[in-house]
C-alpha positions as CSV (number, residue, x, y, z in Angstrom):
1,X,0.0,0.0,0.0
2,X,1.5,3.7,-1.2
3,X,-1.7,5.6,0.8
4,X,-1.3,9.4,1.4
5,X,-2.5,11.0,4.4
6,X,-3.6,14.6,4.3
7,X,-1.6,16.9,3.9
8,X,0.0,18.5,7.4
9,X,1.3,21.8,6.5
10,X,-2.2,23.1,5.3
11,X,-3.2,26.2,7.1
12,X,-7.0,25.9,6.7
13,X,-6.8,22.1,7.3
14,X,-5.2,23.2,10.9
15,X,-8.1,25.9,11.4
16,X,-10.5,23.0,10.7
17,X,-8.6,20.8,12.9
18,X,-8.7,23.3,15.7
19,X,-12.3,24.3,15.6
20,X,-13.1,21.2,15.3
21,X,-11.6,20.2,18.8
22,X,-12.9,22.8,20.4
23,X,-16.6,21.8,19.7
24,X,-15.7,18.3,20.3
25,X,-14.8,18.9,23.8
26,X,-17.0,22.4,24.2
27,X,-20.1,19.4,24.8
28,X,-20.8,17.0,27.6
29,X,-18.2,17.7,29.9
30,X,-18.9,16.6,33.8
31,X,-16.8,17.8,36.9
32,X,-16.2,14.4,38.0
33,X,-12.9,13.0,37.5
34,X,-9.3,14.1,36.3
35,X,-9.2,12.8,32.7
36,X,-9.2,16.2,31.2
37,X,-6.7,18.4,31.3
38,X,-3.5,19.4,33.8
39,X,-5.2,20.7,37.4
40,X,-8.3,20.5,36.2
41,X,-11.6,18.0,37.1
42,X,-13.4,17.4,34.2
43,X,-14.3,14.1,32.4
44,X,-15.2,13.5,28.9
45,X,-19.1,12.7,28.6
46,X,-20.5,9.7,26.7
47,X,-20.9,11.2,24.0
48,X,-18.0,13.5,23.6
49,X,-16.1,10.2,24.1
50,X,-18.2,8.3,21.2
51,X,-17.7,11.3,18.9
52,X,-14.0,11.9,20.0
53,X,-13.4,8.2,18.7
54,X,-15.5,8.4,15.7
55,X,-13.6,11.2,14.4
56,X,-10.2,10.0,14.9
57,X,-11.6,6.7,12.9
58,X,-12.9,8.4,10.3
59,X,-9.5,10.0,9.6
60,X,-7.3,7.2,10.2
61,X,-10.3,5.0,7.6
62,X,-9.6,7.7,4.9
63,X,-5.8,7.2,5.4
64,X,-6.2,3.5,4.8
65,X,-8.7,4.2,1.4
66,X,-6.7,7.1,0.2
67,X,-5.5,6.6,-3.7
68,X,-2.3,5.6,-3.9
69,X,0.4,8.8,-4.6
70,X,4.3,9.3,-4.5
71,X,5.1,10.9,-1.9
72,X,8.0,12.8,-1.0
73,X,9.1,12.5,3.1
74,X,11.1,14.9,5.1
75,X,13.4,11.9,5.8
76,X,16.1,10.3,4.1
77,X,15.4,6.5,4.3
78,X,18.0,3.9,3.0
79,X,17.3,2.5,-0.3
80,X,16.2,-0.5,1.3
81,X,14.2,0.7,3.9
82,X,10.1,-0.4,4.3
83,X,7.9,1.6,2.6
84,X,5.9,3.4,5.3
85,X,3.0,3.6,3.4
86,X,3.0,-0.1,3.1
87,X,2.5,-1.2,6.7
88,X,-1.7,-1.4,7.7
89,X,-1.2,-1.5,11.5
90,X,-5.0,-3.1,11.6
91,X,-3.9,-5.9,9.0
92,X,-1.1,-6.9,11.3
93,X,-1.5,-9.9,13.7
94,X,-3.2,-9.4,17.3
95,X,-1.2,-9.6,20.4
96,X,-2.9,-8.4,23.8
97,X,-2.3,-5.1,25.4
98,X,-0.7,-6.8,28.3
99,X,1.8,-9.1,26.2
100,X,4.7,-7.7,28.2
101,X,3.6,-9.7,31.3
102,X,4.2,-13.2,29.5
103,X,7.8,-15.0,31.2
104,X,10.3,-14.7,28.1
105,X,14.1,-15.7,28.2
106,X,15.3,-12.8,25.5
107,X,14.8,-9.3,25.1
108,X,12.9,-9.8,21.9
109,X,13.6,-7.7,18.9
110,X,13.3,-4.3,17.3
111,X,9.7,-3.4,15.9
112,X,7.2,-0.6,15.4
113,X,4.2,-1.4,17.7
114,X,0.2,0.0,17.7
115,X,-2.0,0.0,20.3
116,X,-5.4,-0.1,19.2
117,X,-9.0,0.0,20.4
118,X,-10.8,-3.3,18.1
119,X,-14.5,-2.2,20.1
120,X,-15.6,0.4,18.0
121,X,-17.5,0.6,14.7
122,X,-14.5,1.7,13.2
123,X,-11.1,0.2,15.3
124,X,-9.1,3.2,16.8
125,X,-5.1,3.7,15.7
126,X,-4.3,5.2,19.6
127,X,-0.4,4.6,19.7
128,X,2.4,4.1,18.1
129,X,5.8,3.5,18.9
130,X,9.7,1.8,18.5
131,X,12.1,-0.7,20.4
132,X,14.6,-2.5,20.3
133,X,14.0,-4.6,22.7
134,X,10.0,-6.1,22.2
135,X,10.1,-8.1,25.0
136,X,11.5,-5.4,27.2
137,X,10.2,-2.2,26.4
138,X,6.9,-2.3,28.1
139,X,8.2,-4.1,31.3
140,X,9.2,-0.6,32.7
141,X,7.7,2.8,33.0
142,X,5.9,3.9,29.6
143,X,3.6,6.8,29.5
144,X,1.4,4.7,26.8
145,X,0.3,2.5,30.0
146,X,-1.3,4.9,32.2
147,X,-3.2,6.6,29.1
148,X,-4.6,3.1,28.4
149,X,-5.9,2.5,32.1
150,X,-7.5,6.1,32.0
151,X,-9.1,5.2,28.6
152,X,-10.6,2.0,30.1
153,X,-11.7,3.4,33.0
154,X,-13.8,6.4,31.4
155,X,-15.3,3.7,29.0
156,X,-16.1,1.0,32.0
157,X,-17.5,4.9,34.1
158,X,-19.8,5.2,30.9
159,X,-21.0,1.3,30.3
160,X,-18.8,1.7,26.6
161,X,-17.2,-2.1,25.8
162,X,-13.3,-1.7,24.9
163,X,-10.7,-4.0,23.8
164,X,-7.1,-2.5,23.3
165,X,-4.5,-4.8,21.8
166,X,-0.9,-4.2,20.2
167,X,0.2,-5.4,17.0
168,X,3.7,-5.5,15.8
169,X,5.4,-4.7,12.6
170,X,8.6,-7.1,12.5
171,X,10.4,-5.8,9.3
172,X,11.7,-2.3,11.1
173,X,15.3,-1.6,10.9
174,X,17.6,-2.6,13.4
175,X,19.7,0.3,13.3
176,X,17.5,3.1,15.8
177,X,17.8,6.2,14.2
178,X,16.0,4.4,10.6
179,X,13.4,2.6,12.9
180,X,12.7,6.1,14.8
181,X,12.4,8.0,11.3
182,X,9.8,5.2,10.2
183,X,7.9,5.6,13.4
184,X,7.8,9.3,13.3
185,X,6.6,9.0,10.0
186,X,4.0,7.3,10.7
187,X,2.6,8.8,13.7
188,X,1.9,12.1,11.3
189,X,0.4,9.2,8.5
190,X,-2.0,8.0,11.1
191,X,-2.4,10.9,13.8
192,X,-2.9,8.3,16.6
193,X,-4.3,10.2,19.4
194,X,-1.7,9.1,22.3
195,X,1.1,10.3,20.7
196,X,2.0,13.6,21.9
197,X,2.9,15.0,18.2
198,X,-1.0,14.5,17.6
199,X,-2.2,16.1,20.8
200,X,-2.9,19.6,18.9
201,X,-5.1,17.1,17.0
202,X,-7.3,15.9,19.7
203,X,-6.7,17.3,22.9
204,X,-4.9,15.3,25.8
205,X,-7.8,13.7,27.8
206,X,-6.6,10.6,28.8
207,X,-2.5,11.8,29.7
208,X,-3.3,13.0,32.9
């Protein structure tokens, strides 16, 4: 797959972006809990949830049908590099969000990883990230884990079913600085929400 994803450096595509957040979280926000934002007490409502994940799917769908295009990146990938465009993190096999607890006797080996939310209508791209190490990386302290627990527990506060998993791309380069170009790459392709350089996208309310 060669998909393109919009275009990023589009002024009025970042005005619509913008105003776009700000009605999406402008509704059905309750002074219950501390999902929202830094030192404040707000928690997204039902539906602000619902319609917070139905626009992030409905980007990341148009990114998957998007007619195929030569594209031009900012980085310079070796020759023999993966093709960004051609990885469909939702094509790859399932693993579950807690794979890191499973007894291993190696450190595993370098990947991109996605974490993503198979429960809605449309499944939700949330993160996306690098190691080295698979079997390692998660074992420790990662931001990506406490954003998870506050996304399940607003769904469980709400009744909404949710099923995060991880899939893994096994063809990334060894080599870190390739394998963190690819990555970066494609967290702009996919604007998963969880990743910081997407927050302008859609707010923060699961970081805190």
């Amino acid at each position: 797959m060669s998909d393109r994803p919009t275009h990023y450096n589009n002024k009025n595509d970042h005005k619509s972006s913008a105003y776009k957040q700000g009605s999406l979280f402008s509704e059905g926000i309750q002074r219950t809990s501390k999902l929202y934002d830094s030192g404040a007490t707000y928690e997204m409502g039902s539906q602000s949830l619902q319609v917070w994940k139905q626009a992030i799917a409905k980007y990341q769908s148009s990114v998957v049908t998007a007619i195929p295009a030569i594209q031009t990146t900012l980085f310079d990938l070796p020759s023999n590099h993966c093709d960004p465009h051609a990885i469909n993190p939702f094509c790859l096999p399932i693993q579950p969000a807690e794979f890191y607890r499973l007894s291993t006797t190696d450190d595993g080996d370098a990947c991109i990883y996605f974490v993503i939310d198979l429960t809605s209508l449309s499944p939700v791209l949330l993160y996306i990230g690098e190691t080295c190490s698979s079997n390692q990386r998660w074992k420790g302290t990662h931001d990506c884990k406490r954003y998870i627990l506050n996304y399940r527990e607003l769904h469980a506060t709400h009744n909404i079913p949710t099923q995060v998993v991880m899939t893994f791309w096994w063809k990334a380069p060894a080599a870190t600085r390739p394998r963190q170009q690819l990555e970066r790459i494609l967290i702009e392709k996919w604007r998963s929400p969880f990743n910081k350089e997407n927050w302008n996208f859609w707010g923060t309310p699961f970081v805190n």
